[in-house]
C-alpha positions in Angstrom: -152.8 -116.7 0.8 -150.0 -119.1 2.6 -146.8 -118.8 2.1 -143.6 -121.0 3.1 -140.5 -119.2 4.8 -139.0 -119.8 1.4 -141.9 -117.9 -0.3 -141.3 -115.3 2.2 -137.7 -114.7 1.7 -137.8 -114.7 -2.4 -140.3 -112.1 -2.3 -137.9 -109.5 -1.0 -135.6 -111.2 -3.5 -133.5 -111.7 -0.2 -130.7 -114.8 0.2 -130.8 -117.1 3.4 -128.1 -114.9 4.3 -130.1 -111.9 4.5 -133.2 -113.2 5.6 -130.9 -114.8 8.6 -129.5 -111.6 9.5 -133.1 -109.7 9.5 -134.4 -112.3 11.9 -131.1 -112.4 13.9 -130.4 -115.9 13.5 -127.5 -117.7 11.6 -127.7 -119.0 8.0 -128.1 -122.3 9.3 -130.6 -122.3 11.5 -132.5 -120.2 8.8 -131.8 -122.7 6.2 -132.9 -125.5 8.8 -136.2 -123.6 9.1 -137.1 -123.6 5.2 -136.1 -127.5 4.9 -138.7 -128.2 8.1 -135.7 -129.3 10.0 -136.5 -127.4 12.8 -139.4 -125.1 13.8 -138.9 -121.3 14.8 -139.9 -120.3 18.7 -142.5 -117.8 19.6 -139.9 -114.8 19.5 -138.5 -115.6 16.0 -142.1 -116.0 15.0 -142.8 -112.6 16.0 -139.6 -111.2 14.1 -140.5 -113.4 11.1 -144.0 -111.6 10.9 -142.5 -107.9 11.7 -139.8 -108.2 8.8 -142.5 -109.9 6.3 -145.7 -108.1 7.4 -147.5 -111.2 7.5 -149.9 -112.9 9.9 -148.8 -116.1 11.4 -151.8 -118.0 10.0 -150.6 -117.3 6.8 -147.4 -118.6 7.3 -146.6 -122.6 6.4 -144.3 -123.9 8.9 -145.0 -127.8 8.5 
């Protein structure tokens, strides 16, 4: 299954907020992410996996 970042952060039932803080960036940045703003780098990538136990091909980032 793919899932969006938004996808990812309701299933822990988790605000922008606290996904942010769990990936160590700010809301904003975060928020930018889920709207396709902007696009995580490779470290944040990594976190985002870690703290959602999901592989990067299952994550939708476009």
């Amino acid at each position: 299954m793919k899932y969006t970042l938004k996808m990812l952060r309701a299933s822990k039932n988790w605000s922008q907020l606290a996904a942010a803080k769990a990936i160590g960036v700010s809301v904003d940045t975060w928020g930018n992410w889920e709207r396709k703003c902007s696009y995580p780098d490779i470290p944040h990538i990594k976190k985002i996996q870690d703290v959602f136990n999901v592989a990067y091909d299952d994550i939708i980032f476009l």
